[in-house]
C-alpha positions as CSV (number, residue, x, y, z in Angstrom):
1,X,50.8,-1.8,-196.3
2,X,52.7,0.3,-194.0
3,X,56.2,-1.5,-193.0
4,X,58.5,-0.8,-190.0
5,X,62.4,-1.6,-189.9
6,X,63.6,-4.2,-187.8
7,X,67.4,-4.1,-187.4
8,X,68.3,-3.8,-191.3
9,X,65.0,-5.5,-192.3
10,X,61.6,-3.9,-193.4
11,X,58.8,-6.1,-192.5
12,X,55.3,-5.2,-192.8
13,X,53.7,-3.6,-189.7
14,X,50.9,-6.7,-189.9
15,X,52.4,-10.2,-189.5
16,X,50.9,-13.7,-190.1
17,X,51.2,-15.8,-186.7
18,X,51.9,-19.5,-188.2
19,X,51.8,-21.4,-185.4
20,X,48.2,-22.9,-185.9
21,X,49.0,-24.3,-189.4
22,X,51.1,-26.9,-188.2
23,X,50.5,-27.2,-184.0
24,X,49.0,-25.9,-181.0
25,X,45.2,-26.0,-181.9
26,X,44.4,-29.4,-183.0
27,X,46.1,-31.3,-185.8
28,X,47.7,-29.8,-188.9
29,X,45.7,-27.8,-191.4
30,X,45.7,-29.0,-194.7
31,X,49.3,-28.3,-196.5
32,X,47.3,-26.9,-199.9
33,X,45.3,-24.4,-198.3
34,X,47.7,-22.8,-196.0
35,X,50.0,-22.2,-198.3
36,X,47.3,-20.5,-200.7
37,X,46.9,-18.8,-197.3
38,X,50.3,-17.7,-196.8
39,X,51.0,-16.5,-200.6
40,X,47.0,-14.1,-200.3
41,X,48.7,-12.6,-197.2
42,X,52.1,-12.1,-199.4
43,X,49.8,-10.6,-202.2
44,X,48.0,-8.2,-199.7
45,X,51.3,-7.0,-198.5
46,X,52.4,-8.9,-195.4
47,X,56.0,-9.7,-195.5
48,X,56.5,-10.8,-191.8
49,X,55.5,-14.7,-191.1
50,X,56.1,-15.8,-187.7
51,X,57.2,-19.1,-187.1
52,X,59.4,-21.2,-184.9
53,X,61.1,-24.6,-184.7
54,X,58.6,-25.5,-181.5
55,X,56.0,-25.6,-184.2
56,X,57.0,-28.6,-185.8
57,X,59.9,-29.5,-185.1
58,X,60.8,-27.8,-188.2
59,X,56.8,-28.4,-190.1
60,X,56.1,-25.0,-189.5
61,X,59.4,-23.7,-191.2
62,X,58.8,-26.4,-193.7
63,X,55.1,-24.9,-194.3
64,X,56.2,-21.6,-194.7
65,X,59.4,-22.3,-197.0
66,X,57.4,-24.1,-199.4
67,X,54.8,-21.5,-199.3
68,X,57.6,-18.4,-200.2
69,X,59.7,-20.4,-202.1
70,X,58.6,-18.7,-205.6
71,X,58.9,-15.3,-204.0
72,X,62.2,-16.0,-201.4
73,X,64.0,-13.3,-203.3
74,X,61.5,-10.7,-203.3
């Protein structure tokens, strides 16, 4: 996976838009799956997850926090 730098960080150049896990197209996807969702895209290389408090409030951050909890350090 090729990465870019943003500021001091190197994210992968392909991100995973979150949005739709928790909001904006329906109600929320089932917990489970998009986190198994969220840790394949960690596993193929992705290391930039887009999310934002006006998912939610805050269930989107929530999602994805559970989701890279085993790997936060990585």
């Amino acid at each position: 996976m090729e990465h870019r730098k943003l500021g001091s960080l190197s994210l992968s150049a392909i991100g995973l838009g979150c949005m739709g896990m928790t909001s904006a197209y329906g109600p929320p996807a089932d917990s489970a799956a998009m986190i198994a969702l969220i840790r394949s895209a960690y596993d193929l290389g992705v290391t930039h997850f887009d999310t934002a408090e006006a998912y939610g409030p805050f269930a989107n951050e929530s999602l994805v926090g559970e989701a890279l909890a085993p790997i936060r350090d990585k």
